[in-house]
SEKE-360005 format. One line per 4 residues: number of its first residue (from 1); their letters; for each residue x, y, z of C-alpha. Coordinates in steps of 0.1 Angstrom, whole numbers. Layout:
N
NUM = A = X Y Z  ...
This chain:
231
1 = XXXX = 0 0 0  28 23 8  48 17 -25  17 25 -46
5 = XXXX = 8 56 -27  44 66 -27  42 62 -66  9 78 -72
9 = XXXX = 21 109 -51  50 108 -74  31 104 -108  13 136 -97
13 = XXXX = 44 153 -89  57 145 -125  25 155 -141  23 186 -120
17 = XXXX = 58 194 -129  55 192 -163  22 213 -166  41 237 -148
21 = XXXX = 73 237 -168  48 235 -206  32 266 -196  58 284 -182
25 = XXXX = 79 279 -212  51 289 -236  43 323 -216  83 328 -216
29 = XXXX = 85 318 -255  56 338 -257  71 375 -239  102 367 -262
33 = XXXX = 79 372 -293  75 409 -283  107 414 -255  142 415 -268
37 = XXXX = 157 389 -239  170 413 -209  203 385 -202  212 349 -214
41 = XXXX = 227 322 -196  257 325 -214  261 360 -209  254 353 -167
45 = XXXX = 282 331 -172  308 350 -189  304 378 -166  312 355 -136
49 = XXXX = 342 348 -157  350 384 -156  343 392 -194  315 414 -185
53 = XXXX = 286 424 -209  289 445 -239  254 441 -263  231 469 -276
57 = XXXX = 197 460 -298  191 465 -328  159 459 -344  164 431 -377
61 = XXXX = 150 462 -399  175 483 -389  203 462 -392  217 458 -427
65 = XXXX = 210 428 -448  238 418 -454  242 405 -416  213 384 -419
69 = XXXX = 225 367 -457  256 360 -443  239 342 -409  225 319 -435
73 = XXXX = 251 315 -454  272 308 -430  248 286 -406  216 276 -423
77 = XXXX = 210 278 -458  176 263 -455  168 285 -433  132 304 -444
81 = XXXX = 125 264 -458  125 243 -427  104 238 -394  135 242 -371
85 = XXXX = 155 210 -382  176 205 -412  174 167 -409  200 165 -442
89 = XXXX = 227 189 -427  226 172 -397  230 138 -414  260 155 -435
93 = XXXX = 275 165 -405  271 131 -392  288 118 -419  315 143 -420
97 = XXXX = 327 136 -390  325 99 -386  351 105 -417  373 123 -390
101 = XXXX = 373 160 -410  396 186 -389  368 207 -381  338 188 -361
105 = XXXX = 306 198 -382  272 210 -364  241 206 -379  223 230 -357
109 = XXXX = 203 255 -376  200 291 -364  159 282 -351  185 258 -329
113 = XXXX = 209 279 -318  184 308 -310  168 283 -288  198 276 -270
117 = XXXX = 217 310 -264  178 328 -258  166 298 -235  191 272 -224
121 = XXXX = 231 271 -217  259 263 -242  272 231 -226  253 200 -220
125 = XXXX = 245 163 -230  208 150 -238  192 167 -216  196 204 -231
129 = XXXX = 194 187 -266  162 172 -251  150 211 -240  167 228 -273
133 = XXXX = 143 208 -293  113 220 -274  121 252 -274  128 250 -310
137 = XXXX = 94 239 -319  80 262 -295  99 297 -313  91 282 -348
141 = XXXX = 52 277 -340  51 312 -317  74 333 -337  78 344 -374
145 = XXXX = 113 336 -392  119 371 -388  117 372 -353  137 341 -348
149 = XXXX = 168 353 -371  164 389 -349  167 371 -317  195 351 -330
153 = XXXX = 215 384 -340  206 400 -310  218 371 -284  246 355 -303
157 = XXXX = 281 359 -286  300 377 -316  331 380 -293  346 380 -259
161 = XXXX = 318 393 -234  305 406 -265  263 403 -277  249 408 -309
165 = XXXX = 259 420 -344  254 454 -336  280 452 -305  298 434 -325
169 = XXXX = 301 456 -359  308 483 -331  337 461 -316  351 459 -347
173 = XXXX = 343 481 -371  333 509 -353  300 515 -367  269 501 -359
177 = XXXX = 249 475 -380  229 496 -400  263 504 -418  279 464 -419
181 = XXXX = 291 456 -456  290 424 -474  329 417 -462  323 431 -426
185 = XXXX = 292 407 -420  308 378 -433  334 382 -407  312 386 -384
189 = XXXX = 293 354 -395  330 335 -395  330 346 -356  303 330 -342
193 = XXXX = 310 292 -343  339 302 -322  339 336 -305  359 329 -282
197 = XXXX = 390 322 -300  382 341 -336  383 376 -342  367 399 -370
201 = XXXX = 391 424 -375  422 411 -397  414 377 -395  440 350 -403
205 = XXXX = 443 314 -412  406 291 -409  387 322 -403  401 343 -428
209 = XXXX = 394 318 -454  357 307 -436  346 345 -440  362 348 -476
213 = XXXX = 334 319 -482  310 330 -469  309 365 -483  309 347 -519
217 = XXXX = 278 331 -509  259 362 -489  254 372 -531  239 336 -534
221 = XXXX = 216 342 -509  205 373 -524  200 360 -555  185 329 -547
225 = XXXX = 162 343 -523  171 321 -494  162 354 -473  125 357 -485
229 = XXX = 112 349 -457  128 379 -440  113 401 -461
């Protein structure tokens, strides 16, 4: 008797818990739609590292497109095309590095990543997969592409302690986002896989030659019209 009360109390528990956690994460989702996100996990983090916070909004209208072709070129060329999940890229990436490339492939796409730098923490095992993919859903259902790719340039780490691709063209350029050209956003792009070890200004070496790419292919995107849906 005392083993199945135990486990009804804790079946009500779990389902109590997970009510909770569903509509708490929809209202949260659902204030994103509207709020630019006030601080990040990450960002909490780095500034207990002692990196601090350096990040300033910019609307996606008022940033230049160029930043926002060379995001999907760079990340996620599918990206006004898919529900959250590019199932080939991540099965390409697979691939690619069960063939032991140099340089360890994600197949995150930026609905992904926006879940995870608005919602959840960088590091983690199943679990924040497991909570990425639910948040995923939950931006791609609540929130237009637009809003999604404006989050993502708003929250992304683009540098050291630094937030965002108008921090970031500031950082480096000197000039906000409104002004970034083809070349400048593609650097910018080549940053953010790796912001803590790559810079934007006078880059050398992998990133050099990354951002080189991908500012061949922001004129792709253009042309293509892999950025409709931003439109």
């Amino acid at each position: 008797m005392a083993k199945q009360t135990f486990a009804r109390r804790a079946a009500r528990w779990f389902i109590k818990s997970l009510v909770i956690f569903v509509v708490g994460s929809v209202i949260w989702v659902g204030l994103y739609r509207f709020l630019p996100p006030p601080i990040t996990v990450t960002m909490i983090a780095n500034a207990v590292d002692g990196r601090g916070i350096t990040k300033d909004w910019m609307a996606l209208d008022d940033m230049s497109p160029n930043m926002a072709r060379a995001a999907i070129a760079a990340e996620d060329g599918n990206f006004c095309s898919h529900f959250g999940f590019d199932f080939k890229a991540m099965q390409k990436a697979f691939k690619s590095n069960l063939q032991g490339e140099r340089r360890i492939r994600g197949g995150s796409t930026i609905s992904q990543q926006t879940a995870k730098n608005a919602f959840l923490w960088q590091n983690g095992g199943y679990l924040r997969k497991g909570l990425e993919a639910w948040f995923t859903l939950l931006i791609e259902v609540m929130w237009p592409k637009k809003r999604i790719m404006e989050v993502y340039l708003n929250v992304a780490e683009t540098g050291l302690g630094t937030y965002g691709a108008n921090a970031g063209s500031m950082r480096y350029f000197g000039h906000d986002a409104s002004r970034l050209s083809r070349a400048e956003a593609a650097r910018i792009a080549a940053v953010l896989p790796l912001p803590k070890k790559r810079e934007a200004v006078a880059p050398t070496g992998q990133t050099r030659r990354y951002g080189n790419t991908i500012q061949r292919r922001v004129g792709q995107v253009s042309r293509y019209g892999l950025d409709s849906c931003l439109k």
